[in-house]
Structures are given as C-alpha cells and as structure tokens.
C-alpha positions as CSV (number, residue, x, y, z in Angstrom):
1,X,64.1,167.3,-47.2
2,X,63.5,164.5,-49.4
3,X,62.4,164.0,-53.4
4,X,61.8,160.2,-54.7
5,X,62.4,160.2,-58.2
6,X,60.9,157.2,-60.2
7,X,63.1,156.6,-63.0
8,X,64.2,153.1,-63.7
9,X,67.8,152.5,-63.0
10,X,68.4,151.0,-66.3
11,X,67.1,154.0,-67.9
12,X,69.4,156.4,-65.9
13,X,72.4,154.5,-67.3
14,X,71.0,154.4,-70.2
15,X,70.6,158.6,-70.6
16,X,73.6,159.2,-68.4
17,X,76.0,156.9,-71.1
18,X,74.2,159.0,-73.8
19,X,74.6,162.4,-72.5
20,X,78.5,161.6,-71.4
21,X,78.7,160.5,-75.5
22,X,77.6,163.3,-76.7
23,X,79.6,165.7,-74.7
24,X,82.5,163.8,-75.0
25,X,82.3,164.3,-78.7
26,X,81.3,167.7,-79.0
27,X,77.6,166.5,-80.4
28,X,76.3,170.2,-79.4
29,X,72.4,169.5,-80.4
30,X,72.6,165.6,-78.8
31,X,74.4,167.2,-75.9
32,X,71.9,169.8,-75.1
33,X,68.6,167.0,-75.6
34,X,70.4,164.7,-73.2
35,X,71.4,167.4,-70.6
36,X,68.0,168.1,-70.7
37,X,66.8,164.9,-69.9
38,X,69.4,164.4,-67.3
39,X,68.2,167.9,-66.0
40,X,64.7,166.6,-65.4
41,X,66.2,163.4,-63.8
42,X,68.4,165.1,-61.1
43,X,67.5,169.1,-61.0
44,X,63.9,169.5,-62.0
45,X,62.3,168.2,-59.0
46,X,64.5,170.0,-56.2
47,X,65.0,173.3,-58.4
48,X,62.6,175.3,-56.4
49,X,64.6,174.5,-53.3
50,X,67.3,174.9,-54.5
51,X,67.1,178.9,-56.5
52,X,69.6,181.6,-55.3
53,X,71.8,178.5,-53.8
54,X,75.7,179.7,-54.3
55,X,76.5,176.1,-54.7
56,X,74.9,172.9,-55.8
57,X,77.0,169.7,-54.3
58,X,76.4,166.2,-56.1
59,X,77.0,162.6,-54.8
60,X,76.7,160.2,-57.3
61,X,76.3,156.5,-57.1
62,X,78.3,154.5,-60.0
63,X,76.1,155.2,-62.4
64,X,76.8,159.0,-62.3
65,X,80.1,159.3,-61.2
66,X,81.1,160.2,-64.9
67,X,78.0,162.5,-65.5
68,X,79.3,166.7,-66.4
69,X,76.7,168.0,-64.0
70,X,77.7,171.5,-64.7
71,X,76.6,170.7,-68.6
72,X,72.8,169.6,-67.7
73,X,70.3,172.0,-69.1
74,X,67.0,173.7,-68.0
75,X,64.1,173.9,-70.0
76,X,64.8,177.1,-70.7
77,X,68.2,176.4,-72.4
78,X,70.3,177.6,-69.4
79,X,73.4,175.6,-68.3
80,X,73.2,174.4,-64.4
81,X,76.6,176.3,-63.7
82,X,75.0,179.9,-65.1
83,X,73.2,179.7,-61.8
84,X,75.1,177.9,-59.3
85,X,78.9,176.3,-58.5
86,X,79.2,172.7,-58.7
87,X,81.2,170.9,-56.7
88,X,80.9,166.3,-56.7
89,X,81.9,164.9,-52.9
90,X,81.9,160.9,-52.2
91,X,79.4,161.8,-49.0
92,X,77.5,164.5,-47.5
93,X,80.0,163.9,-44.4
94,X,83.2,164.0,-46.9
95,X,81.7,167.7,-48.0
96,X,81.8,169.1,-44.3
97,X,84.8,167.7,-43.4
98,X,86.3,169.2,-47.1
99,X,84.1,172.7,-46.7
100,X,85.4,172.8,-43.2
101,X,89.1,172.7,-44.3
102,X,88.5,175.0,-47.1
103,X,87.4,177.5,-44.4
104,X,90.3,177.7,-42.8
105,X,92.4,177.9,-45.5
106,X,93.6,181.6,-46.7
107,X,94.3,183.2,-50.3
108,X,96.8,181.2,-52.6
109,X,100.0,182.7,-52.8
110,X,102.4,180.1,-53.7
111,X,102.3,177.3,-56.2
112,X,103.8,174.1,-57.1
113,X,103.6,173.0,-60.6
114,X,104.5,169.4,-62.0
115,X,104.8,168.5,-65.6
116,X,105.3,165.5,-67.2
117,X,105.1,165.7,-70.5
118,X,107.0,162.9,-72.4
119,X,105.0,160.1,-74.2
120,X,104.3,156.8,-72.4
121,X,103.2,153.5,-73.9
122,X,99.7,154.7,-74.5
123,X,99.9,158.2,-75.3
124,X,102.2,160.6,-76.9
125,X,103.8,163.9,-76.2
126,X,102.0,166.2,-74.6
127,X,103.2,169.7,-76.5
128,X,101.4,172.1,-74.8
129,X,102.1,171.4,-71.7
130,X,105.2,173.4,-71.5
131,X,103.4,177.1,-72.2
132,X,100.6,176.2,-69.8
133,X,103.0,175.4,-67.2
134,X,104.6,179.3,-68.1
135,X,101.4,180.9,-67.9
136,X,100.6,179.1,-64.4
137,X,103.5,179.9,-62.9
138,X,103.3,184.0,-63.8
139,X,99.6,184.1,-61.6
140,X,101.5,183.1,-58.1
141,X,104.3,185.3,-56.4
142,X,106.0,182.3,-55.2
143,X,105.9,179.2,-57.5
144,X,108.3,176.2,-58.6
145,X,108.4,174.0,-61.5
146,X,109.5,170.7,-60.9
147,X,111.1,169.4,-64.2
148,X,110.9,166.2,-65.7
149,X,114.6,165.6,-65.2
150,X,113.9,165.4,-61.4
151,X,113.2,162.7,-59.2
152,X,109.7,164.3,-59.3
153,X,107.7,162.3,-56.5
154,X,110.9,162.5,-54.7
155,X,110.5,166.5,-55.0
156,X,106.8,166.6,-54.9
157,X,106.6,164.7,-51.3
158,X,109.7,167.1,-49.9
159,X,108.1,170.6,-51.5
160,X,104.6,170.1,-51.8
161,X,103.2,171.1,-48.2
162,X,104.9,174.2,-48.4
163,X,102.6,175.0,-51.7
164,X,99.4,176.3,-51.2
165,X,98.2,175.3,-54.6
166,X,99.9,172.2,-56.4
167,X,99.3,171.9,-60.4
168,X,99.5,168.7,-62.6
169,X,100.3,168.4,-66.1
170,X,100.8,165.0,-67.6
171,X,99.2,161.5,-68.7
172,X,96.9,160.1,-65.6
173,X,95.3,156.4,-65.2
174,X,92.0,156.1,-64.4
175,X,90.4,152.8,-65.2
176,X,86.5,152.6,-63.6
177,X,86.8,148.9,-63.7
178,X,89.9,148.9,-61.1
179,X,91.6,146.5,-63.4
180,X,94.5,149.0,-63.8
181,X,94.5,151.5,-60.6
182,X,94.5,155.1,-61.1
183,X,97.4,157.2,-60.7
184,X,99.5,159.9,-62.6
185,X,102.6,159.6,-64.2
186,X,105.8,161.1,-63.3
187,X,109.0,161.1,-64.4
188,X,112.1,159.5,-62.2
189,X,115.3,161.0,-63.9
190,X,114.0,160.5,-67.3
191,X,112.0,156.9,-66.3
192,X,108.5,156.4,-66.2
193,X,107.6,156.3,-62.6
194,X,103.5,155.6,-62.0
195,X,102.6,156.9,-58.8
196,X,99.5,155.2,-57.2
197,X,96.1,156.7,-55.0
198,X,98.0,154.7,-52.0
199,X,101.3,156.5,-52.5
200,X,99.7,160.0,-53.2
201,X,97.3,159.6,-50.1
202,X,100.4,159.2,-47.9
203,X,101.6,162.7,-48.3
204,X,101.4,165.4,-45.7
205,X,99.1,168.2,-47.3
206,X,97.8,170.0,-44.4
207,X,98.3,173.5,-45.5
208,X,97.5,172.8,-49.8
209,X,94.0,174.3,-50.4
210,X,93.6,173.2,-53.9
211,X,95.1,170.6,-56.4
212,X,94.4,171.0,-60.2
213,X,94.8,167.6,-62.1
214,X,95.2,168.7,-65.8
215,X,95.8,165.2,-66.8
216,X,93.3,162.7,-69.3
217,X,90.6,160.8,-66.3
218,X,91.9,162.2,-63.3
219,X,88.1,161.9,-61.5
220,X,87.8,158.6,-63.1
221,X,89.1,155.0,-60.7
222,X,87.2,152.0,-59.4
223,X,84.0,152.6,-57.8
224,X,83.8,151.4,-54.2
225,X,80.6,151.7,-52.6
226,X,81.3,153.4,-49.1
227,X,84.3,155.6,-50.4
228,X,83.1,157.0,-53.6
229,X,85.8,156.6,-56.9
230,X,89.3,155.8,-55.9
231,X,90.8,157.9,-58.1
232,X,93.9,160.5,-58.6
233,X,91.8,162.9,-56.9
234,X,90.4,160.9,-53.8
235,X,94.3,160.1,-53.1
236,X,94.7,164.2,-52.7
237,X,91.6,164.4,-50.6
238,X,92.9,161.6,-48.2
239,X,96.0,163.6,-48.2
240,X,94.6,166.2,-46.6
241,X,93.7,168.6,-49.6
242,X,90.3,169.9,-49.1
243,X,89.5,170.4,-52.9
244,X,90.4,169.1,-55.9
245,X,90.4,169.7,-59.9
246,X,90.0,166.8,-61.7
247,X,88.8,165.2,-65.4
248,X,86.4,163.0,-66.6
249,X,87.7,162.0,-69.8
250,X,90.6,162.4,-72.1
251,X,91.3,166.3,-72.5
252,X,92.6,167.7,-75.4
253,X,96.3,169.1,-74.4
254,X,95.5,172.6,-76.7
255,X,92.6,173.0,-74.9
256,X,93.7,172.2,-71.7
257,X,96.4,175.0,-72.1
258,X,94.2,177.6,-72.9
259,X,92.0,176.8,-69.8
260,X,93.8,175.8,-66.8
261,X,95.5,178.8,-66.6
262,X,93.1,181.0,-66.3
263,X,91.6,178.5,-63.8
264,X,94.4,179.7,-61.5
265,X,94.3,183.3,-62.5
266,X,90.9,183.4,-61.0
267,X,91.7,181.0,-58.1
268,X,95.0,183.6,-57.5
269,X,92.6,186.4,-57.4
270,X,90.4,184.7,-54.3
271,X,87.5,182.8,-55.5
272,X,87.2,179.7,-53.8
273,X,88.0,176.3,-56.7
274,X,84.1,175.8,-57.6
275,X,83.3,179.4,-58.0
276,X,86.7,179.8,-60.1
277,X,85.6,176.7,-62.2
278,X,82.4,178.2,-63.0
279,X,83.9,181.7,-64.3
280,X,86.3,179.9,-66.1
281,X,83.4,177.8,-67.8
282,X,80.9,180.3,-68.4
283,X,84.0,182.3,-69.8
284,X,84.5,178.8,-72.2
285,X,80.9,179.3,-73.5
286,X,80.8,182.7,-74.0
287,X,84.2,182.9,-75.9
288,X,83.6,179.5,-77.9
289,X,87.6,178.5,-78.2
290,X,87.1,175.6,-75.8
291,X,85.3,172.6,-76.8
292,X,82.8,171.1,-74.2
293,X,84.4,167.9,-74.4
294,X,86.9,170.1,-72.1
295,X,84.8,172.6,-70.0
296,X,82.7,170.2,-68.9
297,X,85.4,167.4,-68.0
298,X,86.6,169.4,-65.2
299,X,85.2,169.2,-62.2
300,X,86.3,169.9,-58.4
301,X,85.9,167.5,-55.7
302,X,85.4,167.3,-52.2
303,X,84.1,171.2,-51.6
C-alpha cells in the first residue's frame, strides 16, 4: 500500500534542517513544534496502518538521512518510539536481507569492546570513555577490551568474529559531503590510525549480531543514491553484521557513558537492538539525565 504526500521538497528540507537544529541543541519547545510537523509529513498519513505495529522501519532519501525519527511527535504529544521500535535501512531489500540474519542469530553472550579515547587533531580527550567501557564489559560473561596500546584494527580483524556483540568508543568521521570519508579512529601502538568504510567492510562478521558505534556521526557519510549513506555503519552492515548502533551528531562523552551501557544491559538480557534502543530511550525521557541531543542521535540500522 501506497500514500502520496504533497509537500514540496524544498519545504521538507527546510522543516527536516529545523527539527535536526533544534534537537541537536536541546531547544525542547522548538523541538517538539518541529517533530510535530515532521510527524504530519512522514507518520500522520500511514498511522492508521501502521497502529499495534512492533516496529516502524524508515528509508530515507538525502534529505532525511539525518532526521531522529524516534523524536517526531503526535498530536497528542506522544513520542513515535512510545509506540513502536525504529529501526533506518538503505532499502526495503537491505531490511530482509538484515531481519533475516538477525533471525538466525542467538542471545549475546560475548562481547568485544574498543576504546579509543586519546585526542586527535579535531577533538580532545574523551574522559568518560574509560568507565563506560567498565560498565559494558560487566553485562557479558565473556568480553575483551582492546586497549589503546594495541595494534587495535590489527586485534579487532583477528578477535572480532568470535564476538557476538562488538562496542566502539572513540572519535568517528562522518562527513555527508564525502569530502573527507567516514571512518573511526583507532589507535596503532599509540598512533592515530583512521580506519575507512572499505577497510571495515572487508572483515569477516558472520556470527556478530550487533555493533554499537558510541562515537560523534557514526550514521552520518556521503549519500549515494542506490546504497543509502556510506558511513561507519554501512561498512559493518557490508561486513556481515545484521544491525547496527550508530549517531547522528556529535554526542556528548558524559552522556554517552550513562547511556550505552545500559543499551547493552538490555541487549544482554535478549531484546533484539531496536527494541533495546527504545527501552533505553523511553528510560532517557522518563529519568530526564540524558539530553535529547543524545537519545535521539542513536539509531540502529539495517533491522
């Protein structure tokens, strides 16, 4: 089934650049009259085909690809996410092939976690990273830090398909315009080391069910029209992993350390990534100790 929605595209840009604005900077009241717009854009005229549905999936074009769908608001007030999971895919294909996966995939029980948290030329220190990392590490029975003094792709590419969840903490590139390609960066026995979509799409993940990128952009790369956003994320999904927890924006590192891990207490416990997402959100709103400038950043990809 099929809804054309007449809305100038100029105008979506235009309400999509002013909702992600007002998010990004915790503008609560400008936040909620956007989301609300946006809501009547996207939701409104499918939301009576889409009540009681588990899980609402999004494929957006460039003009959305930054948009926090789980932020958008109902007339009534009420977030998307209080009634469904929300999950962005490049295609409706690349969500079966991902949900498929997912499927066959079993529990989490061991974890790999990489932090990199030493300044590079655009950023500083990252000094929370180090008691997220703890807290992570304590919801697994079998997990494994890789430290900074590592050859850490070297170690990620040899340990990683044994992991059924891999975690990320550390700066990320993600530039929409492609000028500078996305990628995270690692460390290489103290060194810098950027590791590219190409390189991280290259590794064998056949048995990872989720990867969580708690880095600043990690959904965010060039736009290319038949594959979606090349970003840090897309490089995991090519690499076999059919889901994948990624940013918007710039995330505050406090924030992110209150928030990730109990992301992966709940995705320990056996809720599939979206559904873990959402109880870790709603759990963000109700508690009111992290900003939506964070909650809503995070999204998973591909199912």
């Amino acid at each position: 089934h099929a809804v054309n929605v007449n809305v100038p595209r100029a105008a979506l840009a235009a309400d999509a650049a002013a909702f992600i604005r007002a998010v990004r900077n915790d503008q609560s009241a400008g936040a909620r009259r956007q989301a609300d717009t946006m809501y009547e854009h996207l939701v409104a005229p499918i939301a009576s085909r889409i009540a009681g549905a588990a899980t609402v999936v999004f494929v957006p074009d460039g003009v959305l690809s930054t948009v926090p769908f789980s932020a958008l608001v109902d007339a009534q007030g009420q977030y998307l996410l209080q009634d469904h999971a929300v999950v962005v895919a490049p295609s409706a294909a690349a969500f079966v092939v991902a949900n498929e996966r997912r499927r066959r995939t079993s529990a989490p029980r061991s974890a790999l976690v990489v932090t990199a948290s030493a300044p590079t030329a655009d950023a500083g220190n990252l000094q929370f990273v180090d008691a997220e990392a703890k807290r992570i590490l304590r919801s697994y029975r079998t997990a494994f830090r890789i430290d900074e003094d590592a050859s850490q792709f070297d170690e990620l590419t040899e340990r990683a398909n044994a992991a059924d969840v891999i975690h990320f903490s550390g700066h990320a590139v993600g530039d929409p315009r492609g000028y500078e390609p996305a990628s995270i960066v690692l460390r290489n026995h103290g060194e810098e080391r950027r590791i590219g979509v190409a390189e991280i799409a290259k590794l064998r993940l056949d048995r990872t069910a989720v990867v969580v990128l708690a880095g600043c952009g990690t959904a965010r790369g060039e736009r290319r029209a038949a594959e979606g956003v090349i970003s840090v994320a897309h490089g995991f999904l090519s690499a076999g992993v059919p889901s994948a927890v990624a940013t918007l924006w710039p995330i505050s590192d406090q924030s992110a350390a209150l928030f990730f891990p109990r992301l992966h207490e709940k995705r320990a416990a056996g809720l599939a990534p979206a559904e873990a997402l959402r109880e870790v959100q709603l759990d963000a709103i109700r508690r009111g100790n992290v900003p939506a400038s964070l909650w809503a950043a995070v999204q998973v990809i591909g199912s």
